[in-house]
N, C-alpha and C positions, 0 to 999 in steps of 0.2 A: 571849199571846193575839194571835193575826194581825189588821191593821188594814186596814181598806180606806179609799181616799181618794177621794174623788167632788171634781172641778176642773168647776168649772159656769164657762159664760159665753163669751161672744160670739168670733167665729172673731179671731185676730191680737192677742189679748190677752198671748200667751205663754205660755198653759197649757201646750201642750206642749214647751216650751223647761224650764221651771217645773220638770214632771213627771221631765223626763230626769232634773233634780237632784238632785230628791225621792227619785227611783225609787236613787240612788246612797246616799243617806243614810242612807234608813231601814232596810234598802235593801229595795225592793219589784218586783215584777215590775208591770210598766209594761203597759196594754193603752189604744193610742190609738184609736177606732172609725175618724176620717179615712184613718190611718192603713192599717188593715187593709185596708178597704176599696179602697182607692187600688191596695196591692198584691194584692187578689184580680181584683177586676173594672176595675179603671183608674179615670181622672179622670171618667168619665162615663158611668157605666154607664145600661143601658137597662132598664128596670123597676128604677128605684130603689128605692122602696118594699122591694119582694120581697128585693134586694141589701143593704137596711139592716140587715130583719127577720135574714136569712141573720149577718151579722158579728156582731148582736145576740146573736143566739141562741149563737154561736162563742163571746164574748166572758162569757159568762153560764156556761157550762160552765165554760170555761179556770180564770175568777176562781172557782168554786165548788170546783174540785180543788185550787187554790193555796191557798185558804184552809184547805180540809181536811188539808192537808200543813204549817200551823203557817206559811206566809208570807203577808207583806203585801202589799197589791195595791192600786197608781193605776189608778182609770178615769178617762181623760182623753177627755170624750163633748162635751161642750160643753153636755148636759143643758139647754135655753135656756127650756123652760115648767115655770114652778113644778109642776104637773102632772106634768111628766117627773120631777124634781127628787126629788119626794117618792115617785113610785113605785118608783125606784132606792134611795131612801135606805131604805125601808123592806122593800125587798128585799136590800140590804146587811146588812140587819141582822138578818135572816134567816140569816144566815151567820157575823154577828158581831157579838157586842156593842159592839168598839169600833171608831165607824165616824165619818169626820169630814168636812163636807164646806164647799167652800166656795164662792159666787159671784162671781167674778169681777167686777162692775162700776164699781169706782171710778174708774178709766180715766174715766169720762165727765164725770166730777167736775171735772178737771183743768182748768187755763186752756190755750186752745189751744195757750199758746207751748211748752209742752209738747211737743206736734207735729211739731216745726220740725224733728228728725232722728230717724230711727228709733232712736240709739245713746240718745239722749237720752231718747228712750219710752221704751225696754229699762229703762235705768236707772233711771228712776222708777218703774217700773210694779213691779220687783224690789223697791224701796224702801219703797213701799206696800204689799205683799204681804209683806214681810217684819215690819212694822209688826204688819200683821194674824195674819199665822202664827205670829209667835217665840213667843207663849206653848203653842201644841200642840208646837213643832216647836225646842227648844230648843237644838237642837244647827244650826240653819238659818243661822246667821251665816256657817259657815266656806261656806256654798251660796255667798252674794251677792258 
């Protein structure tokens, strides 16, 4: 049964570093929304909104045929209001029963010194998330 994976949570967290991994393990076709966007319309499109609505709707097909053809699909959206969260979720699930998702925010948890080099966020933040995931994701070790 194909899985979809919903990566919720705030921009610089790693999701999409995370997802690349994810996307090689399980292994899944990967759809990042920044991403898409970035390379259809650029860093700063004009009538955002309408450009979002557009890669949404792109990204909403794509994972709908991928699921239908027996593969597993990361959305890596950043999904950031519970609101969004659960409308996704329960449209994922609409597609498939096994559907996992997670948010991202432990990051804020952390003592600042944490901070102090990005290598050293990378590594924690994988650390943490690894914590979190190894039980869905059992084969996630050989990732970190």
């Amino acid at each position: 049964m194909p899985q979809i994976v919903l990566l919720c949570g705030f921009l610089g967290f790693g999701k999409t570093t995370y997802a690349l991994k994810l996307a090689l393990e399980l292994p899944a076709i990967l759809f990042t929304h920044d991403e898409i966007m970035k390379e259809r319309f650029g860093r700063n499109p004009d009538d955002f909104a309408a450009k979002y609505k557009i890669v949404d709707d792109y990204i909403r097909t794509q994972t709908k045929q991928v699921v239908q053809n027996g593969e597993n699909v990361i959305l890596d959206y950043g999904f950031w209001s519970k609101a969004k969260r659960k409308e996704y979720y329960q449209w994922a699930k609409s597609l498939t029963s096994d559907v996992f998702s997670t948010f991202w925010n432990v990051i804020w948890r952390l003592p600042k010194s944490v901070f102090s080099t990005a290598r050293k966020q990378m590594t924690t933040r994988f650390t943490l998330m690894k914590i979190v995931l190894t039980p869905y994701f059992p084969n996630l070790s050989r990732l970190m």
